[in-house]
C-alpha positions as CSV (number, residue, x, y, z in Angstrom):
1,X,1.1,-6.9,-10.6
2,X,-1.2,-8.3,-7.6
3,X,-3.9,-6.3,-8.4
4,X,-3.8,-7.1,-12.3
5,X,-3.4,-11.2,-10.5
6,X,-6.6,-10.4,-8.3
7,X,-8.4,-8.3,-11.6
8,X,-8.1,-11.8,-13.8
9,X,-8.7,-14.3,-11.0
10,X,-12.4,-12.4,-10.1
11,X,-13.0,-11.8,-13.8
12,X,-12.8,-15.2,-15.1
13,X,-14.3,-16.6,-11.8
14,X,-17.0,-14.7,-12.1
15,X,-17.7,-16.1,-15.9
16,X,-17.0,-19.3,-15.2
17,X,-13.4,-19.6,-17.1
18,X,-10.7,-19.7,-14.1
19,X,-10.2,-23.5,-15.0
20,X,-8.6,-22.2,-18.0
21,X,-6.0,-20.9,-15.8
22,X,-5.3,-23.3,-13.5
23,X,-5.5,-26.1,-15.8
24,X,-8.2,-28.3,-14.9
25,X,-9.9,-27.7,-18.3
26,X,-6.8,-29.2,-20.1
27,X,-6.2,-28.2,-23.0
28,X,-8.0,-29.9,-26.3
29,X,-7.2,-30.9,-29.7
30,X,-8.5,-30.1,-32.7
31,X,-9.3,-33.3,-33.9
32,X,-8.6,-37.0,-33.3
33,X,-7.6,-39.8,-36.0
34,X,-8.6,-43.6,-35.7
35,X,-6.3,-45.2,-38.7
36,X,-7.1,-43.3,-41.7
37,X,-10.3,-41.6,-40.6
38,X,-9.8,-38.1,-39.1
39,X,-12.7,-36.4,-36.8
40,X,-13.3,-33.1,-36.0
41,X,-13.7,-32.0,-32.7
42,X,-16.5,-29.8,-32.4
43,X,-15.7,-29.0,-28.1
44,X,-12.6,-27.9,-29.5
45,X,-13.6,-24.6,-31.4
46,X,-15.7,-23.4,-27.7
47,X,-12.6,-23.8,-26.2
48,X,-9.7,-22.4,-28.4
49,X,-12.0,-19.4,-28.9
50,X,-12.3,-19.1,-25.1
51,X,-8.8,-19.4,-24.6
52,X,-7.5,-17.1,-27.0
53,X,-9.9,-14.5,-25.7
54,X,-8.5,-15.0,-22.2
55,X,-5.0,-14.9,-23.6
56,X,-5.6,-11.5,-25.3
57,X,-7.2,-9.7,-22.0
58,X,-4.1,-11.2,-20.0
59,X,-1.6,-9.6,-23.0
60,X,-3.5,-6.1,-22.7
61,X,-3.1,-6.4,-19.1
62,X,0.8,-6.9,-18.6
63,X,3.8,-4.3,-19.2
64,X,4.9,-4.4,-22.4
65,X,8.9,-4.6,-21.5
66,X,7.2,-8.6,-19.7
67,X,5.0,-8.9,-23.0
68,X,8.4,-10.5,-25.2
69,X,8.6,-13.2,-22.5
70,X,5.0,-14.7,-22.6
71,X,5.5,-13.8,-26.9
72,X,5.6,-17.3,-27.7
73,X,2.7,-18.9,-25.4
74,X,0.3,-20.8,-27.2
75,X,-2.7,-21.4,-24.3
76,X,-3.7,-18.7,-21.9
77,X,-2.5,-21.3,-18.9
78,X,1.1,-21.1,-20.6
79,X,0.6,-17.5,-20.4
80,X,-0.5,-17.1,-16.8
81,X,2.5,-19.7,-16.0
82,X,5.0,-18.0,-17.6
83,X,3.7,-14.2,-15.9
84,X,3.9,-16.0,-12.5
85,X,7.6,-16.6,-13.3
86,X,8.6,-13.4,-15.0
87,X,7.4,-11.3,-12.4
88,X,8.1,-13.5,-9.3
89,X,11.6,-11.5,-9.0
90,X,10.0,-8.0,-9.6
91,X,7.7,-8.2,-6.9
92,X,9.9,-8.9,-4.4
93,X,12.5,-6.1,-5.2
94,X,8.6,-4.1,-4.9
95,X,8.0,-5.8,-1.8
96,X,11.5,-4.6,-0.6
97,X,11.8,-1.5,-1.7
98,X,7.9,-1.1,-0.3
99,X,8.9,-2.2,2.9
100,X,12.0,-0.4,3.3
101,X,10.0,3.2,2.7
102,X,7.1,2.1,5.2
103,X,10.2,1.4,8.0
104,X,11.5,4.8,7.2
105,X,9.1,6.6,7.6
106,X,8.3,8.5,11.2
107,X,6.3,11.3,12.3
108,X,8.5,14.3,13.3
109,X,7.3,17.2,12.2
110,X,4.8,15.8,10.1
111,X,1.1,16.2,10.5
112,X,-0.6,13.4,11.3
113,X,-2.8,13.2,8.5
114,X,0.0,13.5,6.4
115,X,1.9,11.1,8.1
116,X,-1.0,8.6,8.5
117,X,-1.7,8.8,4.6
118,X,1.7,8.2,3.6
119,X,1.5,4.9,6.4
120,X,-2.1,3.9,4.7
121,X,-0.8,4.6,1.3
122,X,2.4,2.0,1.2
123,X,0.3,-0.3,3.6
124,X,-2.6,-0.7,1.0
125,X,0.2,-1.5,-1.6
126,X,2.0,-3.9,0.4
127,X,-1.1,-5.2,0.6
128,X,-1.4,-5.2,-3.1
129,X,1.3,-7.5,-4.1
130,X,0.4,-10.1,-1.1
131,X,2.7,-8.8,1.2
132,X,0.3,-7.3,4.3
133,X,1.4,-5.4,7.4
134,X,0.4,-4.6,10.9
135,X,-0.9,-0.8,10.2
136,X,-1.8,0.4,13.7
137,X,1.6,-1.2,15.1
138,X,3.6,1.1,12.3
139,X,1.6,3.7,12.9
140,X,2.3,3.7,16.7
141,X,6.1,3.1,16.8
142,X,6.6,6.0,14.3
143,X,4.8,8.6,16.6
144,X,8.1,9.5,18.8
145,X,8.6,11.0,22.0
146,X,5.3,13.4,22.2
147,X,3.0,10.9,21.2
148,X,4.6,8.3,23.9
149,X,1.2,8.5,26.4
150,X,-1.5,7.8,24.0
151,X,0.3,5.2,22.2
152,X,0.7,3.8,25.6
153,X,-2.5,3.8,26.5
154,X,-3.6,2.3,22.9
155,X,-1.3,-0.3,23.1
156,X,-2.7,-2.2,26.8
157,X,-6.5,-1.5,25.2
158,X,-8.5,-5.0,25.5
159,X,-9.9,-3.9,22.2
160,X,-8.3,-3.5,19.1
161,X,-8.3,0.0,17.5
162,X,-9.5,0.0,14.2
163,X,-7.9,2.9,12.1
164,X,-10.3,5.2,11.7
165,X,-10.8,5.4,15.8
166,X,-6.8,5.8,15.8
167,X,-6.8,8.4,13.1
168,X,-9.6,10.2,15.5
169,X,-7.5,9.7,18.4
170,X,-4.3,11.1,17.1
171,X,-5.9,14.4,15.8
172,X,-7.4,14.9,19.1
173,X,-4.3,14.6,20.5
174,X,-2.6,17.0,17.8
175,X,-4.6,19.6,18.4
176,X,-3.8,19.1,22.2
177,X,-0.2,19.2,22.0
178,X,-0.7,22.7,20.0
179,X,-3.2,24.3,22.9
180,X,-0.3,23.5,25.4
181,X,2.5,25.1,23.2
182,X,0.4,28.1,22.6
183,X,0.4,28.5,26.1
184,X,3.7,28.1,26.6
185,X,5.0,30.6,23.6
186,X,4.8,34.3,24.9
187,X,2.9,36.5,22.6
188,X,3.6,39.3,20.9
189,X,2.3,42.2,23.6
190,X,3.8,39.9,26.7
191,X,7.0,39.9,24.5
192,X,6.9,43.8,24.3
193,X,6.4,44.1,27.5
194,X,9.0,41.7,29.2
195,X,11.5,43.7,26.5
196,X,10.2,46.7,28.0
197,X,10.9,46.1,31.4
198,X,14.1,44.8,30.9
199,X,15.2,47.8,29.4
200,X,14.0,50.4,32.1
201,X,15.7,48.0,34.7
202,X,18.9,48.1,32.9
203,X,18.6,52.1,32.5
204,X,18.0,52.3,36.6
205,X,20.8,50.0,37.3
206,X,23.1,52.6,34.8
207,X,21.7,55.9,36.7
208,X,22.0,54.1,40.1
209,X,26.1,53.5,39.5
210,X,26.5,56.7,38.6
C-alpha cells in the first residue's frame, strides 16, 4: 500500500489537489439559507466534482476485499482517512513478515548475485511501506565465514560503500575464492595418476611379502 500512498500523494500534488486530502480545503456545501431565501453555491459544484473524481481514482486504486470499508465515504478525505486506518494493521504484519525473510536470509551456497538480489529485492519493499533498512550492513553480516576478510576490510573503510561498488567487490572476490578451490581440487589426469600409483605400490608391497 505505500507505493499506492506515494502514487496519490505525487499525483494530486502535482495538480494542485493534495489539500483535498489532508483537509485544508474543507469540505463545502451546496448551498446556504438566510431565513427563507436559499443561495446556491456556485464554488461548491468545482469542488464536489473535484472531490468525487479524487474519490474514484483512490477506489480503483485499493484492493477490493478493503473497498467495503471506505463503501460508505462521502468526501475523498473520509476516504483517505478511513484507508489510513484499514490498512494501518496490514502493513505491519507486511513489515513483519518483510523483515523476518530479509533476517533469514544468508549467503551459503548462494551466488552472490543471487543472494544480493534477493537482499535488494525485500530491501526496496521495506522500503516501500516506510519501513527502510541498512542494505550494505545486511548484506555484510549474511556473507559467513569465507567472505570474513573483505567484509572486514569494508567495514573500517572511511568511506561508505555504495551498493553497486559492493556488488563489484563481492564478485571479484567470488571469482577469487573459485581460482583458489580450482587449485586445490586435483583434476581428472592428476587423479588417474595418484590412483595409478597407488595401485602399483600396493602390487610391489604384495610381491615383496611373498
Amino acid at each position: 500500500m505505500g507505493r499506492v500512498w506515494k502514487e496519490a500523494h505525487d499525483i494530486m500534488h502535482g495538480h494542485n489537489l493534495y489539500s483535498h486530502l489532508d483537509g485544508s480545503t474543507p469540505a463545502l456545501i451546496p448551498s446556504t439559507t438566510f431565513g427563507t431565501n436559499t443561495t446556491p453555491n456556485h464554488a461548491y459544484t468545482l469542488w464536489f466534482r473535484q472531490d468525487q473524481l479524487i474519490q474514484n481514482a483512490l477506489m480503483d486504486s485499493i484492493d477490493p476485499t478493503i473497498a467495503s470499508t471506505v463503501a460508505t465515504a462521502n468526501t475523498s478525505k473520509h476516504t483517505w482517512d478511513s484507508l489510513h486506518t484499514a490498512y494501518a494493521n496490514k502493513s505491519q504484519t507486511r513489515i513483519f513478515s518483510l523483515r523476518d525473510q530479509l533476517g533469514r536470509i544468508t549467503k551459503d551456497t548462494t551466488p552472490i548475485t543471487e543472494y544480493l538480489q534477493r537482499i535488494r529485492s525485500l530491501s526496496d519493499e521495506l522500503a516501500t511501506v516506510g519501513a527502510p533498512v541498512t542494505l550494505i550492513v545486511k548484506i555484510l553480516s549474511g556473507l559467513g565465514p569465507k567472505f570474513r576478510e573483505i567484509s572486514a576490510a569494508i567495514r573500517v573503510r572511511d568511506t561508505t560503500v555504495t551498493y553497486e561498488e559492493l556488488y563489484e567487490m563481492l564478485l571479484d572476490h567470488e571469482l577469487f575464492l573459485r581460482h583458489e578451490e580450482a587449485k586445490e581440487t586435483p583434476g581428472p589426469v592428476t587423479t588417474v595418476v595418484a590412483t595409478h600409483n597407488k595401485s602399483n605400490n600396493n602390487s610391489n608391497n604384495r610381491i615383496k611379502s611373498l
